[in-house]
NUNULO-148175 format. One record per residue (C-alpha): residue in three letters; x, y negated, z. Coordinates in pm, 1 decimal, always signed. Each point is the difference from the previous one (the first is absolute). Layout:
N
Ala  X  Y  Z
...
//
This chain:
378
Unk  +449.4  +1377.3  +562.9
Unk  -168.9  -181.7  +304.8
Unk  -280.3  -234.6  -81.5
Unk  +164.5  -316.2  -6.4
Unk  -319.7  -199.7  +174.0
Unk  -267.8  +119.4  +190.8
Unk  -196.0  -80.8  -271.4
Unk  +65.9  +169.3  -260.3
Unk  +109.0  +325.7  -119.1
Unk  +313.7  +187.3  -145.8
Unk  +80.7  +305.8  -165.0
Unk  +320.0  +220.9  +27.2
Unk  +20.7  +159.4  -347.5
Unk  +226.6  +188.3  -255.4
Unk  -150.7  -126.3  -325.1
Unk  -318.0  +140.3  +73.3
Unk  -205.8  -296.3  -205.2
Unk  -371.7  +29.5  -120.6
Unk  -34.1  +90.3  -307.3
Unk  -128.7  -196.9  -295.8
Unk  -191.3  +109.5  -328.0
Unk  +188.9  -174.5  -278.3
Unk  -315.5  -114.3  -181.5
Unk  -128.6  -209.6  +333.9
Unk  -254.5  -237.6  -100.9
Unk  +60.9  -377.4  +76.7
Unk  +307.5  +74.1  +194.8
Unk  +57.7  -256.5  +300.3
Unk  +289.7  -97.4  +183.3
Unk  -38.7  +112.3  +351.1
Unk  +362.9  +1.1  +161.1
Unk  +308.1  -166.9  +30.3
Unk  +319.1  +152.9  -53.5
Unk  +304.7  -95.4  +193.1
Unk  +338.1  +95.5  -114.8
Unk  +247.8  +49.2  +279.2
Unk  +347.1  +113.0  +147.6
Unk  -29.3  +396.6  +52.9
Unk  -21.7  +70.3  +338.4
Unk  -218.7  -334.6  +81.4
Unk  -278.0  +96.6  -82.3
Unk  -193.5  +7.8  +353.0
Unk  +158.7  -357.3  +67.0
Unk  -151.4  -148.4  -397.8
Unk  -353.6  +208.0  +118.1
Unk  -8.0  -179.2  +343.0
Unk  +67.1  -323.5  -154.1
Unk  -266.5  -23.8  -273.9
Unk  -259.4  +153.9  +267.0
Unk  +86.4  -334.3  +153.0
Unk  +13.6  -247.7  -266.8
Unk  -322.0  +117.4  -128.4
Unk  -166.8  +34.5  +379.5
Unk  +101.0  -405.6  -19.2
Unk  -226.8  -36.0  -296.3
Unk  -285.5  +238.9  +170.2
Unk  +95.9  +290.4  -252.2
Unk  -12.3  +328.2  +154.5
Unk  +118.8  +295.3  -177.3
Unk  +185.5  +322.1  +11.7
Unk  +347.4  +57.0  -134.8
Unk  +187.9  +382.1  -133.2
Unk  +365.3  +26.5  -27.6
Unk  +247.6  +279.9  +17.3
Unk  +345.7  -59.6  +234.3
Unk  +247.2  -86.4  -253.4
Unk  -238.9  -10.4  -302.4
Unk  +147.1  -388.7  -54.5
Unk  -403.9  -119.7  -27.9
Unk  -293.4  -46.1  +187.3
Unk  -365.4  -24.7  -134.6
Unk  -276.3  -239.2  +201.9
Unk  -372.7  +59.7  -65.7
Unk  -216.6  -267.9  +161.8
Unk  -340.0  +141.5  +107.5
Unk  -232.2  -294.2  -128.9
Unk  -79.0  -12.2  -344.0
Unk  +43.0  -360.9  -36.7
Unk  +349.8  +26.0  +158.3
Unk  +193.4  +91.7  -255.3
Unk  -28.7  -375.6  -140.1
Unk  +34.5  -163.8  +289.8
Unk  +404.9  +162.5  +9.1
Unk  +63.7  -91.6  -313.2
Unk  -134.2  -345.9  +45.2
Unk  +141.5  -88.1  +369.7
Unk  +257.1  +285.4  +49.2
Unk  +384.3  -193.7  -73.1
Unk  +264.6  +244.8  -114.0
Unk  +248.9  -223.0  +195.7
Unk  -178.6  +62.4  +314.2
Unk  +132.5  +392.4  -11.8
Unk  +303.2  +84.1  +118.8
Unk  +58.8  +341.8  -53.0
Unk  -182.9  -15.1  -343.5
Unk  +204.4  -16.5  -298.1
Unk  -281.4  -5.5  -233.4
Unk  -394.5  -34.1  +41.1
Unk  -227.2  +129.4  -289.0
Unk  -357.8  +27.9  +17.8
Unk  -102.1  +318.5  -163.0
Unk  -321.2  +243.8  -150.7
Unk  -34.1  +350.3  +112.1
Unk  +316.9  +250.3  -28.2
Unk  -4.4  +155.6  -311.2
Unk  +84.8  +369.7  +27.7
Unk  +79.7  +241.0  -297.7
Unk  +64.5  -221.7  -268.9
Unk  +17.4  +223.9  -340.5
Unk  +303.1  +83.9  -91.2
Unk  -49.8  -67.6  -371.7
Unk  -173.9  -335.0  -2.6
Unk  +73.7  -153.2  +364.3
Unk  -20.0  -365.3  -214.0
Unk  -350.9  +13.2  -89.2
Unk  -173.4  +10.9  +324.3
Unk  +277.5  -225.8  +157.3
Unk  -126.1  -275.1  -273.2
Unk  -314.2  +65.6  +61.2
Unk  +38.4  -135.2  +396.9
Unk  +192.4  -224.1  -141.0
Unk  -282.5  -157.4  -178.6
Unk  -214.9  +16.5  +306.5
Unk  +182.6  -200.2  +177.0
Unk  -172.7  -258.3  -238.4
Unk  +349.6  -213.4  -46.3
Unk  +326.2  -54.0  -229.5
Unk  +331.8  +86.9  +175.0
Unk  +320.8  -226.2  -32.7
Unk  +181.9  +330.0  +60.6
Unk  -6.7  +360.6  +66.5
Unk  +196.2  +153.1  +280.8
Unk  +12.8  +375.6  +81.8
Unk  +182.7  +83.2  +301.7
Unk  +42.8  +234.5  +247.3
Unk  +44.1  +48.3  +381.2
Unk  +399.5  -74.8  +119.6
Unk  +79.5  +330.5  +89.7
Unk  +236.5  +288.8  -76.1
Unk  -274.4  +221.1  -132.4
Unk  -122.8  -292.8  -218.6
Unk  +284.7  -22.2  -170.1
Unk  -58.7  +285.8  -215.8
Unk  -331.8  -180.9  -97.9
Unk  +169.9  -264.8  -132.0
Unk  +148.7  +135.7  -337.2
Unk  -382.8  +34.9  -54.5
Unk  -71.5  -322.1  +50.1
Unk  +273.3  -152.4  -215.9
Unk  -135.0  +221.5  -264.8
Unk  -348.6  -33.7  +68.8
Unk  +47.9  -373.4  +0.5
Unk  +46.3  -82.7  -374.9
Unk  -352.0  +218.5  -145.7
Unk  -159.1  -206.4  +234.6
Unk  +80.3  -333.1  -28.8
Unk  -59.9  +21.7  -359.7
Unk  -334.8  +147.1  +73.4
Unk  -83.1  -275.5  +237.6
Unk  +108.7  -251.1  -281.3
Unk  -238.6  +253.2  -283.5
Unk  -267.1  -48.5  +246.1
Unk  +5.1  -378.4  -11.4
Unk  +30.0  +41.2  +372.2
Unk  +341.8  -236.8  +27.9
Unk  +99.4  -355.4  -40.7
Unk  +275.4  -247.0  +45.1
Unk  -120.2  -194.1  +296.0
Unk  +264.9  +51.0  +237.0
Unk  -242.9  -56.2  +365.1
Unk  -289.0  +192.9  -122.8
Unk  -23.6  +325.8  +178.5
Unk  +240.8  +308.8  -19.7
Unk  -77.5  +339.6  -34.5
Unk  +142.3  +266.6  +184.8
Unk  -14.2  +410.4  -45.6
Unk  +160.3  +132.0  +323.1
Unk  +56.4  +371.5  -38.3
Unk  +24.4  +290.5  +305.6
Unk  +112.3  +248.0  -279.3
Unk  -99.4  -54.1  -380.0
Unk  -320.6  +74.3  -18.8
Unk  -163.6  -142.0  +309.8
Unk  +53.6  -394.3  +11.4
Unk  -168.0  -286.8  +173.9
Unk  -104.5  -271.6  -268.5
Unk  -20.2  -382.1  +196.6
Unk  +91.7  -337.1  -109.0
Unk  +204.0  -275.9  +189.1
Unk  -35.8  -376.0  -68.3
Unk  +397.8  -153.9  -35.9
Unk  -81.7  -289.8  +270.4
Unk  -51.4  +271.9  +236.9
Unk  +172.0  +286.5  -9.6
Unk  +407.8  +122.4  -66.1
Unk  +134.8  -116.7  -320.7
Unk  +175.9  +291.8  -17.3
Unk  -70.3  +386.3  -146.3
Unk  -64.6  +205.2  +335.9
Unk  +82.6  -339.7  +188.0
Unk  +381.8  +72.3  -51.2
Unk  +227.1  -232.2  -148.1
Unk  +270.3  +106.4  -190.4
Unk  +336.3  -162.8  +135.7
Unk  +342.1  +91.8  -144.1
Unk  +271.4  -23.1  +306.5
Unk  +251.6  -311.6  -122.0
Unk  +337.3  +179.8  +44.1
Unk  +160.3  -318.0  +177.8
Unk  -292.3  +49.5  +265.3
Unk  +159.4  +115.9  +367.8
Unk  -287.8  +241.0  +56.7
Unk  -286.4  +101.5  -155.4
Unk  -208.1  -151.7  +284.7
Unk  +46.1  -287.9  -262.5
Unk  -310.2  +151.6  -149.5
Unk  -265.0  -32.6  +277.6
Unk  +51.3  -386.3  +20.2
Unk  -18.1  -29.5  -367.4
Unk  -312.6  +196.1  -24.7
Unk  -123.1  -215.1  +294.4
Unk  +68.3  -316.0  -198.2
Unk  -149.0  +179.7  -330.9
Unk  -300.9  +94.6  +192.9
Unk  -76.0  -312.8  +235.9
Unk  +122.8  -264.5  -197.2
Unk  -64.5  +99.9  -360.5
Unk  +294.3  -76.3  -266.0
Unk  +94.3  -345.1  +22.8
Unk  -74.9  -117.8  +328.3
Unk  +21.7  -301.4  +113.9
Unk  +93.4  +57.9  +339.8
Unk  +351.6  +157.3  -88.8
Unk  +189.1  -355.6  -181.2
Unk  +381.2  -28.5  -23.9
Unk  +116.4  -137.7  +246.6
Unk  -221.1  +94.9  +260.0
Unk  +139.1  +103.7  +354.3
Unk  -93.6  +330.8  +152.2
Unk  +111.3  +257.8  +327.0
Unk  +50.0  +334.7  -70.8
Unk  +10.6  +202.6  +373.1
Unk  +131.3  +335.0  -36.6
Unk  +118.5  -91.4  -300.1
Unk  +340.3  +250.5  -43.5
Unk  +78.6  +83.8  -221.2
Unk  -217.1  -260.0  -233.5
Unk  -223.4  +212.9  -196.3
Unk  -281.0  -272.4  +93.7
Unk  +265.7  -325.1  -12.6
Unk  +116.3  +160.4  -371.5
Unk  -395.5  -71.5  -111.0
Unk  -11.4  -373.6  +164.1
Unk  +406.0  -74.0  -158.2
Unk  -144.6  +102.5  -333.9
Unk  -258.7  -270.2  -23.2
Unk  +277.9  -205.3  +168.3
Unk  -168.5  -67.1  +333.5
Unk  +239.7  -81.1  +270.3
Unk  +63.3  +279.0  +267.6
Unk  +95.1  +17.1  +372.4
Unk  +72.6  +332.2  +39.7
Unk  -50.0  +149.8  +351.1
Unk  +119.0  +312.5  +102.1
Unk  +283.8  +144.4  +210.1
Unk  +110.3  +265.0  -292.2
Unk  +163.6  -71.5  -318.6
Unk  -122.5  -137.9  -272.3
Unk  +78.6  +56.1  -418.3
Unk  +322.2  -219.4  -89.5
Unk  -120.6  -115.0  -294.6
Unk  -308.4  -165.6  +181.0
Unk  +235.3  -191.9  +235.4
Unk  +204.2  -104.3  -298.4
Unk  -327.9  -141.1  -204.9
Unk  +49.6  -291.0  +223.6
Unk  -406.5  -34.3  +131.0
Unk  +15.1  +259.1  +213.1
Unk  +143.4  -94.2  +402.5
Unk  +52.4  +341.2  +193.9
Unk  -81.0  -42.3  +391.3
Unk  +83.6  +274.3  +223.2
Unk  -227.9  -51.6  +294.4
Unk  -348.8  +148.5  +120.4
Unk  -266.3  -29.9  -237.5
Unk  -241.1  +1.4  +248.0
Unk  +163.7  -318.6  +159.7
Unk  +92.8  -203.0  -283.7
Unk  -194.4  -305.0  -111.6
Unk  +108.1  -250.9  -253.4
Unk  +80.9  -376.7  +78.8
Unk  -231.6  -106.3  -270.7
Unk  -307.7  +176.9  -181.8
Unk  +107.9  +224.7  -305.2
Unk  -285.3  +104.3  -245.5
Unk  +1.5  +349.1  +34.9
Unk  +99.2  +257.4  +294.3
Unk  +64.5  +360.6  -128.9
Unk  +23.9  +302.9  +219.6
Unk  +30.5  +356.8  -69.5
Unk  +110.1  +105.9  +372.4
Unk  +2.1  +353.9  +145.9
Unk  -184.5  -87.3  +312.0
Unk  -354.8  +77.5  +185.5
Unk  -274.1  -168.2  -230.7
Unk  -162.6  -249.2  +305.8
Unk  +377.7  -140.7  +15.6
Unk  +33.1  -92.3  -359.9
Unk  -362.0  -93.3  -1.3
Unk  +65.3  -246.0  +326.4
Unk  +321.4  -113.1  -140.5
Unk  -196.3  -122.8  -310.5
Unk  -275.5  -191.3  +171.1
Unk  +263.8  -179.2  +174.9
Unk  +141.9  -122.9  -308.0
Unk  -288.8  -92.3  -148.4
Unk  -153.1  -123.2  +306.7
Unk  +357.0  -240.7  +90.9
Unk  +5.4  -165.3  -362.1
Unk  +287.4  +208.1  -82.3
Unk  -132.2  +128.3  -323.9
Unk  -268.2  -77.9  -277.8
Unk  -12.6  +387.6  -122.8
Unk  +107.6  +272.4  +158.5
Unk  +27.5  +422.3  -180.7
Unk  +51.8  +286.1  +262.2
Unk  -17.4  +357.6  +14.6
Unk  -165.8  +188.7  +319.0
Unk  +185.1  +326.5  +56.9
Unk  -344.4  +204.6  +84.9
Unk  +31.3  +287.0  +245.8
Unk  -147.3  +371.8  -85.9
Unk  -328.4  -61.4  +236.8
Unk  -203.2  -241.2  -34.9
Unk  +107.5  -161.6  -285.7
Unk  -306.8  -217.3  -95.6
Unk  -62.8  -111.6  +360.5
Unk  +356.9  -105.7  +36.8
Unk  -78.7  -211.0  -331.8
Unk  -306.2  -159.6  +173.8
Unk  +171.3  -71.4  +319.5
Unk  +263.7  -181.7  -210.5
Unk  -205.6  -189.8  -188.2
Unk  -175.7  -123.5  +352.3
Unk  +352.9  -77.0  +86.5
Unk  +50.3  -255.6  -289.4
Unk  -351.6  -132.4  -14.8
Unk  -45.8  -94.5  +344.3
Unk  +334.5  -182.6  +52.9
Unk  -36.5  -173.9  -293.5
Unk  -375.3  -100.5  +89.1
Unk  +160.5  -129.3  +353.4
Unk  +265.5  -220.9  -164.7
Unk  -335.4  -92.5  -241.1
Unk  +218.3  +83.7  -310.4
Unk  -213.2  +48.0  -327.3
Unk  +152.4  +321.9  -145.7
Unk  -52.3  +289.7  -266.5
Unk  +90.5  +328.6  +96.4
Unk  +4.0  +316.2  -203.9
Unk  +135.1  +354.6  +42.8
Unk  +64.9  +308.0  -254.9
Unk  +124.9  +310.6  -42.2
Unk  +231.8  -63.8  -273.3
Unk  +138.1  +281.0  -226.2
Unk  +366.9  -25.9  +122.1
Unk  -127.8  -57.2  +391.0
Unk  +35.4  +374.2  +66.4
Unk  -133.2  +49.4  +367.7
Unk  -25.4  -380.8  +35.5
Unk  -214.1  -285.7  -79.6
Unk  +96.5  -373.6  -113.6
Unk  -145.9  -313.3  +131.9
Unk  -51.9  -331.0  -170.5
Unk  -66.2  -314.7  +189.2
Unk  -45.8  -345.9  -141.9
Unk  -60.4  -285.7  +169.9
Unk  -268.8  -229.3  -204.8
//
């Protein structure tokens, strides 16, 4: 892997880790672990590098191509707390979770690997609202997991024996990430920043009346952005969907009975049209604005990421929307500088039109090669 900034430094390795006597005294954290999409690794490395170069955090970081993780060591000894005090989960894209976490532990013993995992436990000095032990999204993870599931029980009763849990649903979590079972990073997340999801994946069943099973990414992206009961997404509301055919996105925005223009010059699902909210327009998405403002503009378009990123400045920018959820096709190259250069897009149009805005971007789990946009205006 390149080093993602001139300043600091990364390491191309195949789970080649330092390894870490058990008994450690006064273990510290000293990393932060970032879950990711396998095969995104180099883009999740370069992006920390540069959220933590913004808070004058240099560091190195070690990953292996299509490991699904990457770990970040800052070099000052004090830097550790200034992540986990400044560093926003929400301000990673290609993160799907962000634990701060002690040494690797390598060769746990096969007949007692609960003892010495209690015993960090207890140095992290804290009660844990939950437990989570996960693993890396990948094919040869998934082995690992029957493990886990197993593993997961003798532990959590341990951690309750230990006097180590309690019911306080925002104090912090605990998480036991394992490369294979006896080598595991031990870290903690606090819920207000961080996934609320095991491995940062939410589980989503497919609704059978759904047109596609793009259906998922925009209900993930409500899930994620918007929490559970938003307030943003009200019957009645009026939204755009561009590219919408045919409806996987205008099947999530009819369910919560939100009013749809549907534009795109393919078909769309009968039973949509026949809901009665949903008006199918068969003209260019990149030329169609509505008469009034709608509430939300949708778009899940197949298209070069600077179009769909200009496109959506120029709604928000015209007054033609209040919130706006896209998805940037990303090409193989350059993925996080074509993320960047959007992001320019949309910030400097909207600072030009001198519209106060949020903007926020993520690698979702359902994204795929892709990442989605959300843009509010406040």
């Amino acid at each position: 892997m390149d080093n993602p900034v001139g300043d600091g430094t990364s390491k191309n390795i195949k789970h080649k880790h330092p390894k870490n006597e058990i008994q450690m005294e006064n273990p510290t954290i000293q990393s932060l672990l970032l879950y990711c999409r396998p095969g995104f690794e180099k883009e999740c490395a370069a992006e920390i590098h540069a959220q933590a170069q913004k808070l004058e955090v240099l560091g190195y970081s070690k990953a292996s191509p299509d490991s699904g993780y990457v770990v970040f060591t800052p070099y000052g000894p004090n830097d550790m707390s200034v992540l986990t005090k400044q560093l926003n989960f929400v301000d990673l894209c290609f993160a799907r979770q962000m634990v701060a976490v002690l040494p690797l532990v390598d060769k746990l013993p096969v007949d007692d690997r609960i003892s010495p995992l209690i015993k960090l436990a207890r140095a992290l000095g804290r009660q844990f609202s939950d437990a989570w032990l996960e693993t890396a999204d990948t094919n040869d993870a998934k082995e690992l997991s029957v493990f886990v599931r197993k593993f997961q029980g003798p532990l959590t009763r341990a951690i309750v024996d230990a006097g180590l849990a309690t019911d306080k649903t925002n104090a912090t979590r605990l998480h036991l990430f394992f490369l294979n079972s006896t080598t595991v990073y031990v870290g903690i997340t606090r819920p207000y920043n961080s996934s609320p999801w095991p491995m940062g994946i939410p589980r989503l069943k497919f609704p059978r009346s759904a047109p596609s099973r793009s259906t998922l990414k925009l209900e993930e992206a409500f899930l994620f952005f918007l929490g559970d009961e938003p307030k943003s997404l009200q019957p009645g509301m009026k939204a755009v969907d561009l590219g919408a055919a045919p409806g996987g996105w205008t099947w999530q925005l009819v369910k919560r009975s939100i009013r749809v223009t549907a534009v795109d010059n393919g078909p769309m699902d009968r039973e949509l049209l026949d809901s009665g909210i949903v008006e199918h327009l068969r003209v260019d998405g990149f030329r169609y604005f509505p008469a009034k403002p709608v509430d939300w503009l949708v778009c899940d378009m197949v298209e070069q990421p600077s179009r769909i990123a200009a496109l959506v400045a120029r709604w928000m920018a015209g007054g033609h929307c209040r919130y706006a959820m896209f998805n940037l096709k990303l090409p193989m190259k350059k993925r996080y500088e074509e993320l960047k250069q959007c992001r320019s897009m949309i910030e400097e149009a909207l600072d030009n039109a001198e519209v106060p805005f949020k903007l926020s971007f993520k690698q979702l789990y359902h994204d795929r090669e892709e990442v989605t946009g959300y843009l509010a205006r406040l």
